[in-house]
N, C-alpha and C positions, 0 to 999 in steps of 0.2 A: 095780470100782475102777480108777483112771486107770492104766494101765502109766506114765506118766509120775511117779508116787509113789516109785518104788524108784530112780529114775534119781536124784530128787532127794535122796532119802536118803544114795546113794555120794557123790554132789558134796558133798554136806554134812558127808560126812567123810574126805571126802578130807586138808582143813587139818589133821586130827587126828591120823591116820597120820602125815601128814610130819612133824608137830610133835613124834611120837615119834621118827623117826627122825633129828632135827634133838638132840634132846636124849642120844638112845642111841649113835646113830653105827650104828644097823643097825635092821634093820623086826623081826628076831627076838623072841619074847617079847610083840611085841605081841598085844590080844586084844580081842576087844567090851570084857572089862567095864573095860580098864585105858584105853580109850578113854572112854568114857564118865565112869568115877570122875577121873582125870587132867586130861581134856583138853578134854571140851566134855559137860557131862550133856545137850544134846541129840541127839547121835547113839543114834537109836533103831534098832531092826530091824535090824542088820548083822552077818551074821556074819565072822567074820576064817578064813578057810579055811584060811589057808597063809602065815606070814611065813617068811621067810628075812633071810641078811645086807643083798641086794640091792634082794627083789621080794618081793611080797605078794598072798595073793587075796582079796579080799571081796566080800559081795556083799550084796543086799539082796532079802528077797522077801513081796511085799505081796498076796494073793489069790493067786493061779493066775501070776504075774508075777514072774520073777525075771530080775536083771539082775546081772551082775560083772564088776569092775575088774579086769586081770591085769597088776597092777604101773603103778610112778609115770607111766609114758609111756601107757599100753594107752589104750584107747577102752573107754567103758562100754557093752556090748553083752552079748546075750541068749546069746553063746556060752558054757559054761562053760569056769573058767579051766582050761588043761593043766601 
């Protein structure tokens, strides 16, 4: 499968995350499924690793391929989040 699949998945739910945290005033409490049921039922595959007040880690992984975001600024890269 394309390593570029997971990449697209994060982008795609990027706007969800923030749209909770636009609506919450904090990333906490966020989760896959409150994304999905909430926010966009197309964000598939992602898991929400880690919310806090500020920063959040999610990622996505599709075959042998996984990629995560480490917060609203971070670059989507193969490193996992710390």
């Amino acid at each position: 499968m394309n390593c570029l699949v997971p990449v697209a998945l994060l982008r795609a739910a990027v706007p969800g995350v923030e749209a909770y945290n636009a609506d919450h005033g904090t990333y906490a409490s966020v989760t896959s499924a409150v994304l999905q049921a909430s926010y966009d039922a197309g964000i598939k595959h992602i898991n929400v690793l880690s919310a806090g007040a500020t920063t959040y880690c999610i990622s996505s992984t599709v075959g042998q391929s996984t990629y995560y975001k480490n917060g609203p600024s971070a670059d989507i890269t193969k490193t996992a989040c710390t």
